[in-house]
KETORGU-634145 format. One record per atom (N, C-alpha, C): atom name; x, y, z; residue number from 0; residue in one letter. Coordinates in nm, 3 decimals. Atoms other than C-alpha are relative to their C-alpha. Layout:
<lobas>
{atome: CA&xx: X&yy: Y&zz: Z&num: NUM&residu: A}
...
</lobas>
This chain:
<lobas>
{atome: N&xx: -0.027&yy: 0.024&zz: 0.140&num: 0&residu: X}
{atome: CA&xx: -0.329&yy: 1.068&zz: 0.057&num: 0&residu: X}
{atome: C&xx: -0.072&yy: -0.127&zz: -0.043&num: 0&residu: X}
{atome: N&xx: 0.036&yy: 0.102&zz: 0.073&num: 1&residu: X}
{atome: CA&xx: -0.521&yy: 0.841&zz: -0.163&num: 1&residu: X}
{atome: C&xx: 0.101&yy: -0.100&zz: -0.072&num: 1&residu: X}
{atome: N&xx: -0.093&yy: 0.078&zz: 0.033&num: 2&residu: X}
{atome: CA&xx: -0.364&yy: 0.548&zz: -0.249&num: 2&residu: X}
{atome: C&xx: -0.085&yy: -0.158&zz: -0.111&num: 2&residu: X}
{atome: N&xx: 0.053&yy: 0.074&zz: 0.092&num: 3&residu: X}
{atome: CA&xx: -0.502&yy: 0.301&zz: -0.527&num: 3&residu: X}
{atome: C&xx: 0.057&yy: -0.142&zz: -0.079&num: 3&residu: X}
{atome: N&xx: -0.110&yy: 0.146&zz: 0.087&num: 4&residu: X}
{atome: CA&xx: -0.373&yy: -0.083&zz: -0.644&num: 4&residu: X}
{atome: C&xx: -0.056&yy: -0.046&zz: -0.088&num: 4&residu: X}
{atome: N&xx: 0.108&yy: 0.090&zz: 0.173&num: 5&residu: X}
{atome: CA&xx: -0.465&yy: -0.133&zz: -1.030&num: 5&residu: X}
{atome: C&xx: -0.006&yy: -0.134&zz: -0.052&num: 5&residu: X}
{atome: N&xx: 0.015&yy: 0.172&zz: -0.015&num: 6&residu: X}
{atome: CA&xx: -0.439&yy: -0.508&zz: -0.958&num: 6&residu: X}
{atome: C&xx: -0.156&yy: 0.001&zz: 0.044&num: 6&residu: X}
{atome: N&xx: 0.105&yy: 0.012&zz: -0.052&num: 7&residu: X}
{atome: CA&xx: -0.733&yy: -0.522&zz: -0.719&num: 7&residu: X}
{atome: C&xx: -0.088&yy: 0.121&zz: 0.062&num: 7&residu: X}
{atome: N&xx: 0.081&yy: -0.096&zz: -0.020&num: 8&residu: X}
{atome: CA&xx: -0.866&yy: -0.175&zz: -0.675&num: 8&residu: X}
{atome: C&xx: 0.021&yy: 0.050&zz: 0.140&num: 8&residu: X}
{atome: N&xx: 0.026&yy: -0.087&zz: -0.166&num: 9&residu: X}
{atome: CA&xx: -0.800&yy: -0.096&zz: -0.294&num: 9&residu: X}
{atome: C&xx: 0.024&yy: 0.086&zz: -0.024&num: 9&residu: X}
{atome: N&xx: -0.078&yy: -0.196&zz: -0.097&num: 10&residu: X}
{atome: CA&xx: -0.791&yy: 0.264&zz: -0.194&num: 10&residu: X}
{atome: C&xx: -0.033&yy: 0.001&zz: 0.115&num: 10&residu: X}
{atome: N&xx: 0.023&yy: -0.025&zz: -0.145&num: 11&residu: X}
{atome: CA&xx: -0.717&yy: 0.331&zz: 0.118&num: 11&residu: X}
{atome: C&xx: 0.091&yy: 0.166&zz: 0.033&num: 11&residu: X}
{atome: N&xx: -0.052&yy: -0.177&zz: 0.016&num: 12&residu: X}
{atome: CA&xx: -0.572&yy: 0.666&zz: 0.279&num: 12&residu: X}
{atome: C&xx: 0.144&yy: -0.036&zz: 0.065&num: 12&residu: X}
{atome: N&xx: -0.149&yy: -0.011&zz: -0.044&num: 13&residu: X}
{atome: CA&xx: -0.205&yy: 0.704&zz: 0.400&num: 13&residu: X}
{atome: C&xx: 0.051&yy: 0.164&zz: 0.013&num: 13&residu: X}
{atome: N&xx: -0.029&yy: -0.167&zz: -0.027&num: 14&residu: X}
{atome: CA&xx: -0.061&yy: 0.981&zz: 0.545&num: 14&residu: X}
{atome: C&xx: 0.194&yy: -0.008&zz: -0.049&num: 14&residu: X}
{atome: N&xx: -0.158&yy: -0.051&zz: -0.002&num: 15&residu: X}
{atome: CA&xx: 0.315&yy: 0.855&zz: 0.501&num: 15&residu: X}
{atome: C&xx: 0.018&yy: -0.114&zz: -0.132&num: 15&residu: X}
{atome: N&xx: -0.005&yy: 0.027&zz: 0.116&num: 16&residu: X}
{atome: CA&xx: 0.274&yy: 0.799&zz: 0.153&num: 16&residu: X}
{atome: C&xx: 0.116&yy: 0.078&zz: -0.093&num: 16&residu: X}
{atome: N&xx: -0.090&yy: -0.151&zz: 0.069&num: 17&residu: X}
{atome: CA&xx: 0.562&yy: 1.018&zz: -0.117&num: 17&residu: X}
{atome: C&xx: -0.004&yy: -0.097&zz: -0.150&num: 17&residu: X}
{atome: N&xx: -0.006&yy: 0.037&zz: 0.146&num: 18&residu: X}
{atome: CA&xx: 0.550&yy: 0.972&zz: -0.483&num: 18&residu: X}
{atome: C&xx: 0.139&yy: 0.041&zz: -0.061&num: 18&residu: X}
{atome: N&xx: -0.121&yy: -0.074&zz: 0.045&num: 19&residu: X}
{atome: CA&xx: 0.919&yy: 1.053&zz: -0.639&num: 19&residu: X}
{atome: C&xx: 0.025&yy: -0.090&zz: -0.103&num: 19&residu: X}
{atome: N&xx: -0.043&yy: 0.041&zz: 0.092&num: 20&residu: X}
{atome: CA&xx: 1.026&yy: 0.985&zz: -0.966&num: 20&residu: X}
{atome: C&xx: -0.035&yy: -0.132&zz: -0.028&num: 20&residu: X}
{atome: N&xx: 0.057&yy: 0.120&zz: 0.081&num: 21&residu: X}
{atome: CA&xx: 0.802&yy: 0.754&zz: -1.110&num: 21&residu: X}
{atome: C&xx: -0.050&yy: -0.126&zz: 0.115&num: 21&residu: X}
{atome: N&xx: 0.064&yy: 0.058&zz: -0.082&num: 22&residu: X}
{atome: CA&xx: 0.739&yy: 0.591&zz: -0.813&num: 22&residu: X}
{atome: C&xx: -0.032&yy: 0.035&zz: 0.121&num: 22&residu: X}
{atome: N&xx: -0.003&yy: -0.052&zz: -0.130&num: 23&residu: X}
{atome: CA&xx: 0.594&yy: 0.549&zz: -0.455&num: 23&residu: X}
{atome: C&xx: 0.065&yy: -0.100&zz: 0.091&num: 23&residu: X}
{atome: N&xx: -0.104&yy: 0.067&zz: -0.094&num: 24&residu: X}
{atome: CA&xx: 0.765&yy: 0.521&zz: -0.130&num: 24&residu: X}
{atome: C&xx: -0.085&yy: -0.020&zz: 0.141&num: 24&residu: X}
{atome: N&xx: 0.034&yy: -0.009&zz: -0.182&num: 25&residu: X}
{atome: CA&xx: 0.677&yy: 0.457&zz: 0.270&num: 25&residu: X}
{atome: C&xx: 0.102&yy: 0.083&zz: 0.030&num: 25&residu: X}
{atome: N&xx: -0.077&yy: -0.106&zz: -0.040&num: 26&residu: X}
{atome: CA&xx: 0.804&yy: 0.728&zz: 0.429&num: 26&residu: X}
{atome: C&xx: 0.055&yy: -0.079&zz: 0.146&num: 26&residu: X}
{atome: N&xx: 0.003&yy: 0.074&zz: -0.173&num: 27&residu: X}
{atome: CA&xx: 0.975&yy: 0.606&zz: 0.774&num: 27&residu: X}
{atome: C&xx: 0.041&yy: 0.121&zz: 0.075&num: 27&residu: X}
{atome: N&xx: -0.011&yy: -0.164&zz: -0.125&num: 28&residu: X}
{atome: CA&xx: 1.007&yy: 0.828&zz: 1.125&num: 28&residu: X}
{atome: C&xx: 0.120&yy: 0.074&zz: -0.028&num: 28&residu: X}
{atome: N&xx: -0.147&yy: -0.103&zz: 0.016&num: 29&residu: X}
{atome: CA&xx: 1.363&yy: 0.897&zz: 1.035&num: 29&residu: X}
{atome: C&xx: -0.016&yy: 0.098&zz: -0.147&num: 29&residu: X}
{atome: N&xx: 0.030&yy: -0.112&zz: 0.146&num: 30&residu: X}
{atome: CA&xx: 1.229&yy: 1.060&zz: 0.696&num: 30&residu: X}
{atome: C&xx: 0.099&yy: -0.041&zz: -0.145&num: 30&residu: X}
{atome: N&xx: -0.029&yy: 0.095&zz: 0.128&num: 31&residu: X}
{atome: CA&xx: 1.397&yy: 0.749&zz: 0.477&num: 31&residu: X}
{atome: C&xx: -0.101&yy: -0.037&zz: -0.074&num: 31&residu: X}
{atome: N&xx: 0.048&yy: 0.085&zz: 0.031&num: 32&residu: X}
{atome: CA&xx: 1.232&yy: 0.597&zz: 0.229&num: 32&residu: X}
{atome: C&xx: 0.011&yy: -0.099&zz: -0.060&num: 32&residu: X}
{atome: N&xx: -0.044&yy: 0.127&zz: 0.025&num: 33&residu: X}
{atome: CA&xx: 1.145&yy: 0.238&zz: 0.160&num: 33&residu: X}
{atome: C&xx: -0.124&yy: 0.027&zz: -0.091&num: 33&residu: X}
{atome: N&xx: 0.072&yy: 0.046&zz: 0.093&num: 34&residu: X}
{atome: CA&xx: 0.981&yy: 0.131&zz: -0.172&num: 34&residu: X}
{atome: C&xx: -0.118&yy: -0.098&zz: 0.015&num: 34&residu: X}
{atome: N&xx: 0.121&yy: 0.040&zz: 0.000&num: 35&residu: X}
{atome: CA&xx: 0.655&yy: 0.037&zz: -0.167&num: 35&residu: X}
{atome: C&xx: 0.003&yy: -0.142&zz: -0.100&num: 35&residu: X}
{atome: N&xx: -0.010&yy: 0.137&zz: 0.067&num: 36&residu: X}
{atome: CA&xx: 0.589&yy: -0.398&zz: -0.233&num: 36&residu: X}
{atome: C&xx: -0.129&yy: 0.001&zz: -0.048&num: 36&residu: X}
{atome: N&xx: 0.138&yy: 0.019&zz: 0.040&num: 37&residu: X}
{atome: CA&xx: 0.308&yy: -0.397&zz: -0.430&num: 37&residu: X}
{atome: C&xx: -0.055&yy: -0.124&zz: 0.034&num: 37&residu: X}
{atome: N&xx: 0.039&yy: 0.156&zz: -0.032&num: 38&residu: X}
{atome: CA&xx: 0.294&yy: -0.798&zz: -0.425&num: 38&residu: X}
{atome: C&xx: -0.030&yy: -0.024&zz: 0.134&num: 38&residu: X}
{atome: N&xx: 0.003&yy: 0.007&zz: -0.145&num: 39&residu: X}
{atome: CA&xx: 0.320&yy: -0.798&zz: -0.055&num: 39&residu: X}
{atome: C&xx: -0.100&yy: 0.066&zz: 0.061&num: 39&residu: X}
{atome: N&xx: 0.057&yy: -0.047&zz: -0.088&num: 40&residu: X}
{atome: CA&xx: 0.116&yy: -0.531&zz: 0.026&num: 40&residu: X}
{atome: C&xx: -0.166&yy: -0.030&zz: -0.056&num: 40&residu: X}
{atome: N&xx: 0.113&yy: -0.007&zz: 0.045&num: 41&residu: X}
{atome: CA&xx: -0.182&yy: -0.656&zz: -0.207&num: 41&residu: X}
{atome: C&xx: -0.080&yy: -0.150&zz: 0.083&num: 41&residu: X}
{atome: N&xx: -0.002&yy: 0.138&zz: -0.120&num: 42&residu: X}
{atome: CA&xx: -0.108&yy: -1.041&zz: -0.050&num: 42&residu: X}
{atome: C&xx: -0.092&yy: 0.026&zz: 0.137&num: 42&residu: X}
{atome: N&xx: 0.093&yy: 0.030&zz: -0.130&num: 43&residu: X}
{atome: CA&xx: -0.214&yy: -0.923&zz: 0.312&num: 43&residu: X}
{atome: C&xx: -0.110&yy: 0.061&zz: -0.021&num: 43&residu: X}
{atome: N&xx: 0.135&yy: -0.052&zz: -0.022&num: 44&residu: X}
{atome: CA&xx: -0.479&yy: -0.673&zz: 0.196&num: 44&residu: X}
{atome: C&xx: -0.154&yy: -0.142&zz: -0.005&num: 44&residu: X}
{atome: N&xx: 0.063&yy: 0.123&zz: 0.009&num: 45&residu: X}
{atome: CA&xx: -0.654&yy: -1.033&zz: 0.051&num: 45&residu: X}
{atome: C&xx: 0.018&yy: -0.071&zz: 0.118&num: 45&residu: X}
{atome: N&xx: 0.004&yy: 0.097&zz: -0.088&num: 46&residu: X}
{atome: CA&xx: -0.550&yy: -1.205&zz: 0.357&num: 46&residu: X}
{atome: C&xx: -0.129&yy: 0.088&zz: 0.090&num: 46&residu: X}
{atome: N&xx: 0.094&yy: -0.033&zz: -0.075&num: 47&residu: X}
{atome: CA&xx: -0.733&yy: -0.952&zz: 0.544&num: 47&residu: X}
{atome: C&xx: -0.131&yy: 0.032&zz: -0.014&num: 47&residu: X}
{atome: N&xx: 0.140&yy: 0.032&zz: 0.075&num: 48&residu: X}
{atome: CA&xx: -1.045&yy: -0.946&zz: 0.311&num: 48&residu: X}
{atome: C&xx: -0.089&yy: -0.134&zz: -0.003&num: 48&residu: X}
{atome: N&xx: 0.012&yy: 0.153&zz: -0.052&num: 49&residu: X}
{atome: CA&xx: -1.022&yy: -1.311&zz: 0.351&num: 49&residu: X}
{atome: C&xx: -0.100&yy: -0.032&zz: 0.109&num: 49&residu: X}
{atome: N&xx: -0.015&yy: -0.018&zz: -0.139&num: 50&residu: X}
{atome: CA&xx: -1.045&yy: -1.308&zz: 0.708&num: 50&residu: X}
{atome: C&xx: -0.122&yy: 0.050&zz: 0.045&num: 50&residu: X}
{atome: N&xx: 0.175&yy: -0.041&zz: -0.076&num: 51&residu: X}
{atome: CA&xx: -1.382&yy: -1.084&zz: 0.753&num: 51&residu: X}
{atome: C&xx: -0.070&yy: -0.030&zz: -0.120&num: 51&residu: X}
{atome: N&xx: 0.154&yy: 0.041&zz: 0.070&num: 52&residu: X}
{atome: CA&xx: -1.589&yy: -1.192&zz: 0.461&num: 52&residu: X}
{atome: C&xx: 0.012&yy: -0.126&zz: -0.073&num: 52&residu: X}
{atome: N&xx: 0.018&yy: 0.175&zz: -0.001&num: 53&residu: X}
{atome: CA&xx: -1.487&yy: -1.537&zz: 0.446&num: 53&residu: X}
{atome: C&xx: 0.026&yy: -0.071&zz: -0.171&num: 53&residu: X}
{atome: N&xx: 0.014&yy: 0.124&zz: 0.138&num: 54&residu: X}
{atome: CA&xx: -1.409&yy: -1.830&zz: 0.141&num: 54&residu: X}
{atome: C&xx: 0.078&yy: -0.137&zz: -0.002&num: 54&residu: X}
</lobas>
């Protein structure tokens, strides 16, 4: 599943992605889900953009 952050543009793919009612979730092994942190998860993508192309 394509996955897209209209802050900074990442797409990346996810397989345990679920969209429900207006929003998306992380799916976990037990087949709960937890709400997706946008702030958090945009935070490390920059840390890890950081990290290989340097500033």
């Amino acid at each position: 599943m394509l996955r897209c952050c209209r802050i900074c543009g990442v797409l990346s793919m996810s397989n345990n992605l679920k969209y429900q009612k207006g929003k998306w979730y992380h799916v976990q092994e037990d087949g709960s889900l937890k709400p997706v942190d946008y702030d958090k998860e945009v935070e490390e993508y920059y840390k890890k953009w950081r990290d290989n192309y340097g500033n």
